[in-house]
GUFI-715281 format. One record per residue (C-alpha): residue number from 0; chain; x, z, y. Coordinates in steps of 0.001 Angstrom, whole numbers. Layout:
BEGIN
<n: NUM chain: A east: X up: Z north: Y>
...
% end
This chain:
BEGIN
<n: 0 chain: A east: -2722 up: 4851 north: 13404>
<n: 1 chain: A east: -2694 up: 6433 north: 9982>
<n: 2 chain: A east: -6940 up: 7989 north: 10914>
<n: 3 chain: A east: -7956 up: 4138 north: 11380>
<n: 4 chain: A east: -6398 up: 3254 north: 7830>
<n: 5 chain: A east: -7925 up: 6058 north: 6062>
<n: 6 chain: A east: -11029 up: 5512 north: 7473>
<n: 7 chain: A east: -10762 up: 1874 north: 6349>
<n: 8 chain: A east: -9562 up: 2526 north: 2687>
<n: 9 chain: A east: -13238 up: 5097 north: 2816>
<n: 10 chain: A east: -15567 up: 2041 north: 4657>
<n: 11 chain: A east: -14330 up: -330 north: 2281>
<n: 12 chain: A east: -12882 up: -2473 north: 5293>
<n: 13 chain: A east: -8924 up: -1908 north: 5301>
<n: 14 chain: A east: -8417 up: -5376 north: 4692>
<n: 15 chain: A east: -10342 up: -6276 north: 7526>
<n: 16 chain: A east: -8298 up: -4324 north: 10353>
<n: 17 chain: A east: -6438 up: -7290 north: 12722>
<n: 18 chain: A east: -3226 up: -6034 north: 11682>
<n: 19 chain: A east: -3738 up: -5610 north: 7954>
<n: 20 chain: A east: -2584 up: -8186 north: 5605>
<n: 21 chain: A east: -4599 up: -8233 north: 2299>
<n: 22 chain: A east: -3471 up: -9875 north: -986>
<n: 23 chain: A east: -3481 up: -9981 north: -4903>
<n: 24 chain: A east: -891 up: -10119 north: -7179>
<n: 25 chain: A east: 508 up: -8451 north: -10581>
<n: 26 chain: A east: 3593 up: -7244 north: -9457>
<n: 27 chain: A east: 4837 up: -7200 north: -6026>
<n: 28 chain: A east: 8628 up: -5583 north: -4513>
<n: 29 chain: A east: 8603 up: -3910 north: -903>
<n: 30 chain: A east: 11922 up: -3530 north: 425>
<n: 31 chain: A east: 11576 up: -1764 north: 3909>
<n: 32 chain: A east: 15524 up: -97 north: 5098>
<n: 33 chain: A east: 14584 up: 3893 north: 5357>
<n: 34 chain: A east: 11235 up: 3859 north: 3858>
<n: 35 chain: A east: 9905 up: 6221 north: 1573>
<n: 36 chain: A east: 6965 up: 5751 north: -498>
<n: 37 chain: A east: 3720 up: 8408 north: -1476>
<n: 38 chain: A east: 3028 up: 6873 north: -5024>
<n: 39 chain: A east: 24 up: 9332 north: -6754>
<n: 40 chain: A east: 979 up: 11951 north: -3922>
<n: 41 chain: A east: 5137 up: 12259 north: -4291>
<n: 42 chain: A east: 6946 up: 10997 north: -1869>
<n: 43 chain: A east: 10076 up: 8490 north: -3105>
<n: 44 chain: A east: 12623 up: 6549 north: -1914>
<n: 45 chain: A east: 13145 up: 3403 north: -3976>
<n: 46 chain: A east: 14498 up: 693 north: -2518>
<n: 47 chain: A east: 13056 up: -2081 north: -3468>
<n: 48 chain: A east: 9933 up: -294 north: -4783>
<n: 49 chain: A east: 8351 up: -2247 north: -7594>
<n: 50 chain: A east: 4703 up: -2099 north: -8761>
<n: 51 chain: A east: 3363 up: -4211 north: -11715>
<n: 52 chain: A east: -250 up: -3914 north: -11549>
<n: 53 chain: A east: -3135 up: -3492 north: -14473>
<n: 54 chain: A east: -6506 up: -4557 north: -13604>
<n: 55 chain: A east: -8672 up: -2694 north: -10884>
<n: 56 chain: A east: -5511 up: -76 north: -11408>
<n: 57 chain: A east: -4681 up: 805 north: -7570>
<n: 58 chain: A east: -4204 up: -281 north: -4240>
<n: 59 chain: A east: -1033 up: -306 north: -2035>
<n: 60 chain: A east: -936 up: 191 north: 1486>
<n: 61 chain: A east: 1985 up: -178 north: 3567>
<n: 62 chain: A east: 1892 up: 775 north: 7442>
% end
């Protein structure tokens, strides 16, 4: 669960877990019915949630 992604994101391997799918983009839209989000440690609801991305600015993980 949740203790094999965070020890992924710390190893450097997240995108390497079977069940992880890695990609790149400058903006990308998750729409998941009765998620929330933890963007820079709040929690949200925003559905669709919307990122536009700068340059080595963060990384997104959605479980």
């Amino acid at each position: 669960g949740l203790a094999r992604r965070a020890y992924g994101m710390r190893a450097g391997r997240l995108a390497q877990q079977s069940d992880v799918t890695h990609g790149r983009a400058r903006r990308i839209e998750v729409d998941v019915d009765g998620a929330s989000f933890n963007v820079d440690g709040e929690v949200c609801r925003c559905q669709p949630a919307r990122f536009t991305l700068r340059a080595g600015g963060f990384e997104v993980v959605v479980t």
